[in-house]
Biopython code that builds the backbone (N, CA, C, O; Angstrom):
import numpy as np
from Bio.PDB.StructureBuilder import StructureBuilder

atoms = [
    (1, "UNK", "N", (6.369, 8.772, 1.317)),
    (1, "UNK", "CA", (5.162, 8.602, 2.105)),
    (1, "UNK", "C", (4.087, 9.512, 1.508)),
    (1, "UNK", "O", (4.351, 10.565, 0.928)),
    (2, "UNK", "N", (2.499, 8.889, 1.747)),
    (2, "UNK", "CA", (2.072, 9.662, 0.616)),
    (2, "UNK", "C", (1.188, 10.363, 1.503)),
    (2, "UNK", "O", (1.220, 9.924, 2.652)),
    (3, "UNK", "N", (0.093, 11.711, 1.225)),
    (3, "UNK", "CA", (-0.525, 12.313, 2.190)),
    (3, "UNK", "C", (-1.244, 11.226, 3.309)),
    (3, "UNK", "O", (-0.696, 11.102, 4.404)),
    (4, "UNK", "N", (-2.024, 10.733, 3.117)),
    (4, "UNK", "CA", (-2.971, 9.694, 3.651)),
    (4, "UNK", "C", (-1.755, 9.144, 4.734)),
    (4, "UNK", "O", (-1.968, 9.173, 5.946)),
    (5, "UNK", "N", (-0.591, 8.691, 4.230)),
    (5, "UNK", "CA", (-0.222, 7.917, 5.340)),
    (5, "UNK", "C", (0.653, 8.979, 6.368)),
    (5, "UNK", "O", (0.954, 8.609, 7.502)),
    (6, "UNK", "N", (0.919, 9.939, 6.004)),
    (6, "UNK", "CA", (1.300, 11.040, 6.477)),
    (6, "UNK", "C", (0.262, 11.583, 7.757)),
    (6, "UNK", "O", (0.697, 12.012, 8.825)),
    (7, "UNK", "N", (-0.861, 11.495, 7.490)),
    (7, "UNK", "CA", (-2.088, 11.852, 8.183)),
    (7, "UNK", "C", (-1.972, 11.183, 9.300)),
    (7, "UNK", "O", (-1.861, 11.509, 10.481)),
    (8, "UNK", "N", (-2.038, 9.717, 8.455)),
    (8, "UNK", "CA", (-2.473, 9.039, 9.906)),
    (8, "UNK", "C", (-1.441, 8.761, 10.848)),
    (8, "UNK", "O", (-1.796, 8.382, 11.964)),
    (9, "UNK", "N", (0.269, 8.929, 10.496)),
    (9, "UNK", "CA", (0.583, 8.655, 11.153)),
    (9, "UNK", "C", (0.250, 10.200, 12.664)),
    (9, "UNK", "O", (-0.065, 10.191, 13.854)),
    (10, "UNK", "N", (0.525, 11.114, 11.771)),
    (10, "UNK", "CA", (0.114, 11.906, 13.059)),
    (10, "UNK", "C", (-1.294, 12.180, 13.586)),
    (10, "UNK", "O", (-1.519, 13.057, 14.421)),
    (11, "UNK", "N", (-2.237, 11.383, 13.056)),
    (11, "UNK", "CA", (-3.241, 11.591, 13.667)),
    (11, "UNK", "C", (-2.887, 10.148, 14.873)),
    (11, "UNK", "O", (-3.854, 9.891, 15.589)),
    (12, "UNK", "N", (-1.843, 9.416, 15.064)),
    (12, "UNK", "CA", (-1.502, 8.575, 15.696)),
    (12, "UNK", "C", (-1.181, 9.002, 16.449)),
    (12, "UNK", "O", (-1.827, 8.827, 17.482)),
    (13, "UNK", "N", (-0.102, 9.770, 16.496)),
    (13, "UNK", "CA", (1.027, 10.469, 17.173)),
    (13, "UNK", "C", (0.030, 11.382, 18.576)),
    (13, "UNK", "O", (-0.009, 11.177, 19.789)),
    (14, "UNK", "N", (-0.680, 12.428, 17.674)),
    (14, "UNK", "CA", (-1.952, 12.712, 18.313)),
    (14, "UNK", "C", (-2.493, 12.100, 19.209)),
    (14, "UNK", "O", (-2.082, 12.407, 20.328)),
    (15, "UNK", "N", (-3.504, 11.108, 19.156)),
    (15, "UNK", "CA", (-3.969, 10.311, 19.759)),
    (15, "UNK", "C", (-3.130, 10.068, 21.023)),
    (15, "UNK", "O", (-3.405, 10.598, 22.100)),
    (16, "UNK", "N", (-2.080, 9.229, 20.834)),
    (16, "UNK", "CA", (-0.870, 8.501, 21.898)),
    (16, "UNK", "C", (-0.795, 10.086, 23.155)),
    (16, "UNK", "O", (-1.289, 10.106, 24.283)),
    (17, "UNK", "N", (-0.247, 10.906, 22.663)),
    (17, "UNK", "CA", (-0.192, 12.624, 23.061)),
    (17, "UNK", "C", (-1.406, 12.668, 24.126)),
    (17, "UNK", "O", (-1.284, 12.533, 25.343)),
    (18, "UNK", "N", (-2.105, 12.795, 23.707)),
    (18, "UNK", "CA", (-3.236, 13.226, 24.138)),
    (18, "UNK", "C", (-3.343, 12.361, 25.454)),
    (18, "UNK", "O", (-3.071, 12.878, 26.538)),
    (19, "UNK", "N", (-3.780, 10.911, 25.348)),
    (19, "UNK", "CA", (-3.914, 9.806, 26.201)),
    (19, "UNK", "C", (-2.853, 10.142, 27.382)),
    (19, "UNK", "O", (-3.187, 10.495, 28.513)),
    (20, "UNK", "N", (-1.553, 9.977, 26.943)),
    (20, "UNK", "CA", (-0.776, 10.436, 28.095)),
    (20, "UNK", "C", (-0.473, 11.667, 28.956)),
    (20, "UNK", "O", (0.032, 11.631, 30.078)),
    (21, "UNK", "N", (-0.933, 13.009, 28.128)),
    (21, "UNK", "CA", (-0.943, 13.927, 29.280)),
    (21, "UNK", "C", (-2.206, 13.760, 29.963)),
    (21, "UNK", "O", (-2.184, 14.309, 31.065)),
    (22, "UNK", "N", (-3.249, 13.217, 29.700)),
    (22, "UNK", "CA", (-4.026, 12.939, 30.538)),
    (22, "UNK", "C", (-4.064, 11.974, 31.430)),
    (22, "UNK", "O", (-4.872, 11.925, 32.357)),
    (23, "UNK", "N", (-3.215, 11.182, 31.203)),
    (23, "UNK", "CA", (-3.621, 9.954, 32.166)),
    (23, "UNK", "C", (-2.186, 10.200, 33.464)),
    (23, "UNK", "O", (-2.241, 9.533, 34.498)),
    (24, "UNK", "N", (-0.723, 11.422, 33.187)),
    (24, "UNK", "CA", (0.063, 11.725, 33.733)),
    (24, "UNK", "C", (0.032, 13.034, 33.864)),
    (24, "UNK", "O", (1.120, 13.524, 34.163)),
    (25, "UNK", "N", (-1.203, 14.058, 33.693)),
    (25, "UNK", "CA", (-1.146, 15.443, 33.627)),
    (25, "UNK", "C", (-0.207, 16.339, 33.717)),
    (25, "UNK", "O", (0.063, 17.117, 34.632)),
    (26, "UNK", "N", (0.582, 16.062, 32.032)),
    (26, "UNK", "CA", (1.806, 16.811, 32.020)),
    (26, "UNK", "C", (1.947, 17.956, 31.471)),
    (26, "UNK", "O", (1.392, 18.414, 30.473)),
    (27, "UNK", "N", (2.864, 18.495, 32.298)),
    (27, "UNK", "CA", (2.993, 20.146, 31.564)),
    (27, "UNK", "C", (3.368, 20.120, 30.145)),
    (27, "UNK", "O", (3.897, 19.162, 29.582)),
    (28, "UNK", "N", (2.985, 21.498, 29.490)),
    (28, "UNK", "CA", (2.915, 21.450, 28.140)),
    (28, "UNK", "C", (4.488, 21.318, 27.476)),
    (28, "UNK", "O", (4.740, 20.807, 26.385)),
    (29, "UNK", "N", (5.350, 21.839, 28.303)),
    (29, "UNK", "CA", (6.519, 21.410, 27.728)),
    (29, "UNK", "C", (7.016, 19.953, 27.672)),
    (29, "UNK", "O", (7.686, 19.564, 26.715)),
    (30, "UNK", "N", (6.629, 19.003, 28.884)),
    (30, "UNK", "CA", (6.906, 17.634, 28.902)),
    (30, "UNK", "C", (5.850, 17.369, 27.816)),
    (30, "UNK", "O", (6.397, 16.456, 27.197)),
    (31, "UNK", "N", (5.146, 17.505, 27.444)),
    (31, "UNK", "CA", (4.004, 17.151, 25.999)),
    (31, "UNK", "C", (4.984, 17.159, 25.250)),
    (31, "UNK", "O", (5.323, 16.116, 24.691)),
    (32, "UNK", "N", (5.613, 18.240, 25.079)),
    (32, "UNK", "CA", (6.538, 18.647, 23.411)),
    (32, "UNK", "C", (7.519, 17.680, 23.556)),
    (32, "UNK", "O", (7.856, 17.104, 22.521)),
    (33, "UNK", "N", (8.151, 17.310, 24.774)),
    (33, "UNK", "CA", (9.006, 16.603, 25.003)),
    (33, "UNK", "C", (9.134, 15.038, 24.268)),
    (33, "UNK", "O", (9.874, 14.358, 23.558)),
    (34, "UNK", "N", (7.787, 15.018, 25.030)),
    (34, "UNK", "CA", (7.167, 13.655, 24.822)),
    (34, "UNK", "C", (6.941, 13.246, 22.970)),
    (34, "UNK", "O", (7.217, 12.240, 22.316)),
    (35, "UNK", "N", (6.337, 14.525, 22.623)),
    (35, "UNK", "CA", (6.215, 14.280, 21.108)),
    (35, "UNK", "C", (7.398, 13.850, 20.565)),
    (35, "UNK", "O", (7.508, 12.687, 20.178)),
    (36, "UNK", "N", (8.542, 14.854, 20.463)),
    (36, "UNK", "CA", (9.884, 14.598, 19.689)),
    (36, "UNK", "C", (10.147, 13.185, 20.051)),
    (36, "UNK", "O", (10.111, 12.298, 19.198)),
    (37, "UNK", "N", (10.453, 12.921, 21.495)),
    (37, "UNK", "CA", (10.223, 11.191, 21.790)),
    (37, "UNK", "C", (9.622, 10.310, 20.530)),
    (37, "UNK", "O", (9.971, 9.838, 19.448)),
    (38, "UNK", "N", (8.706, 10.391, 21.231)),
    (38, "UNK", "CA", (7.772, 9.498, 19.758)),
    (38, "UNK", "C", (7.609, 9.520, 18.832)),
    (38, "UNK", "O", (6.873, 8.621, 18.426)),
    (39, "UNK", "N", (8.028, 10.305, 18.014)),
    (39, "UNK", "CA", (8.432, 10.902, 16.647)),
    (39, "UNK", "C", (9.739, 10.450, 16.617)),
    (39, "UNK", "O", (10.019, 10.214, 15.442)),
    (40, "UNK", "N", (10.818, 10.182, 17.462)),
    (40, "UNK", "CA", (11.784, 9.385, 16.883)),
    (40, "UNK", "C", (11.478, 8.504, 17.105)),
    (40, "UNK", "O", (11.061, 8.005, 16.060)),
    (41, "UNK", "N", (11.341, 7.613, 18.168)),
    (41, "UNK", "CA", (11.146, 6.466, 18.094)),
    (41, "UNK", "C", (10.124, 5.774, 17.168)),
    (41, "UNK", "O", (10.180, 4.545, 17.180)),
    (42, "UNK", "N", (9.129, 6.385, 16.308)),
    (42, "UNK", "CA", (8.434, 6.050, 15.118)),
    (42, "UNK", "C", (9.700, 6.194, 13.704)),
    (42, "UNK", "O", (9.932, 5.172, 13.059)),
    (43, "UNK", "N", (10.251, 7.186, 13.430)),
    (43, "UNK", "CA", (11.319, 7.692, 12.419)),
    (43, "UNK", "C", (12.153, 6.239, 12.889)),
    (43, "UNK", "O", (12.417, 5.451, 11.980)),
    (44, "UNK", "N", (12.496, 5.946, 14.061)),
    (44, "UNK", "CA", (13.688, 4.905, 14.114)),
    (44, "UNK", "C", (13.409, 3.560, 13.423)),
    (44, "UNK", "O", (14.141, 2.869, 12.715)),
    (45, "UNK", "N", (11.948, 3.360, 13.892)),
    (45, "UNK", "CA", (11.340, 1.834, 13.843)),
    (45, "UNK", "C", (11.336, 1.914, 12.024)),
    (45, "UNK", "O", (11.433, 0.935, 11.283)),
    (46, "UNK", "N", (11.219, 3.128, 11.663)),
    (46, "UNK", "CA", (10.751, 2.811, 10.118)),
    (46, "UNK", "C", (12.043, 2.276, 9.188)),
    (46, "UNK", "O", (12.085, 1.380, 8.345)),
    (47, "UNK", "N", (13.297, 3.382, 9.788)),
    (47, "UNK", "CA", (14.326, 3.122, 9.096)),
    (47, "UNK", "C", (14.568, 1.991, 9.173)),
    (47, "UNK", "O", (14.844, 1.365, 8.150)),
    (48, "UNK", "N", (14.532, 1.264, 10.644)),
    (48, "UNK", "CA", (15.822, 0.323, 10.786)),
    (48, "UNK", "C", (14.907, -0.959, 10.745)),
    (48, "UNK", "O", (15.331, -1.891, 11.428)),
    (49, "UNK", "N", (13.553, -1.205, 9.965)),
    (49, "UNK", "CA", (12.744, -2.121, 9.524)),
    (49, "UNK", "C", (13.278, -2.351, 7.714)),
    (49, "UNK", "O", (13.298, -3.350, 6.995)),
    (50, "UNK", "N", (13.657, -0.918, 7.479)),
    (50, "UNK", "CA", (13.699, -1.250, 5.862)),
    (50, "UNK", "C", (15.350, -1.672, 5.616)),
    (50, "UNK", "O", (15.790, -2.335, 4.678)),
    (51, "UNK", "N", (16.166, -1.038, 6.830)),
    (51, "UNK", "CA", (17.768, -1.486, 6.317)),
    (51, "UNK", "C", (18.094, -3.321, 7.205)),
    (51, "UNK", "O", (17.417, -3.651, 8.179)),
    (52, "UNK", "N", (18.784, -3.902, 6.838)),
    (52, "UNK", "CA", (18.843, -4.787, 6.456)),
    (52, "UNK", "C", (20.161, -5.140, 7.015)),
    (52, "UNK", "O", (21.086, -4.588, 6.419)),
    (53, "UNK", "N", (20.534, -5.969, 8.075)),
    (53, "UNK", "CA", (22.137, -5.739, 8.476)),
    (53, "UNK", "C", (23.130, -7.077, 7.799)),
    (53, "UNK", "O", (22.842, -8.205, 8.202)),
    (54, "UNK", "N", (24.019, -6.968, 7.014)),
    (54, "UNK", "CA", (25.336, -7.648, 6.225)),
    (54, "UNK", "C", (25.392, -8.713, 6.945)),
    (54, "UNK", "O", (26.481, -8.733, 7.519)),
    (55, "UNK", "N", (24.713, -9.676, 7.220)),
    (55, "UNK", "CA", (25.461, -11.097, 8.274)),
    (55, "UNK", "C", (25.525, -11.897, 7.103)),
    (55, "UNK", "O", (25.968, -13.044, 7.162)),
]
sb = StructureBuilder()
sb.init_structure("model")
sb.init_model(0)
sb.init_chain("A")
sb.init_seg("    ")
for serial, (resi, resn, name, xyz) in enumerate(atoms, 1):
    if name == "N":
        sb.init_residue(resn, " ", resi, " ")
    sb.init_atom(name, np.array(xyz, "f"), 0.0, 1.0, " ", f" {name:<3s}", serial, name[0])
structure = sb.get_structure()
């Protein structure tokens, strides 16, 4: 992944973050919470788009 797309994904990540402790005014630890969340579930979608399952 190269800088640029590196950026944006967390300037994504960001964004999403932001929107939801505001719109659920969550404490800063449910924030962090929330990040690792979405940070896997982004890490998941990427892997399991490029692997390919044996049928």
């Amino acid at each position: 992944m190269d800088a640029q797309n590196k950026l944006r994904v967390r300037v994504r990540l960001a964004d999403r973050l932001r929107d939801i402790a505001k719109r659920k005014r969550k404490q800063p630890v449910d924030v962090i919470h929330l990040a690792l969340e979405l940070y896997a579930d982004s890490e998941d979608e990427k892997y399991f788009s490029k692997v390919k399952p044996n049928v």
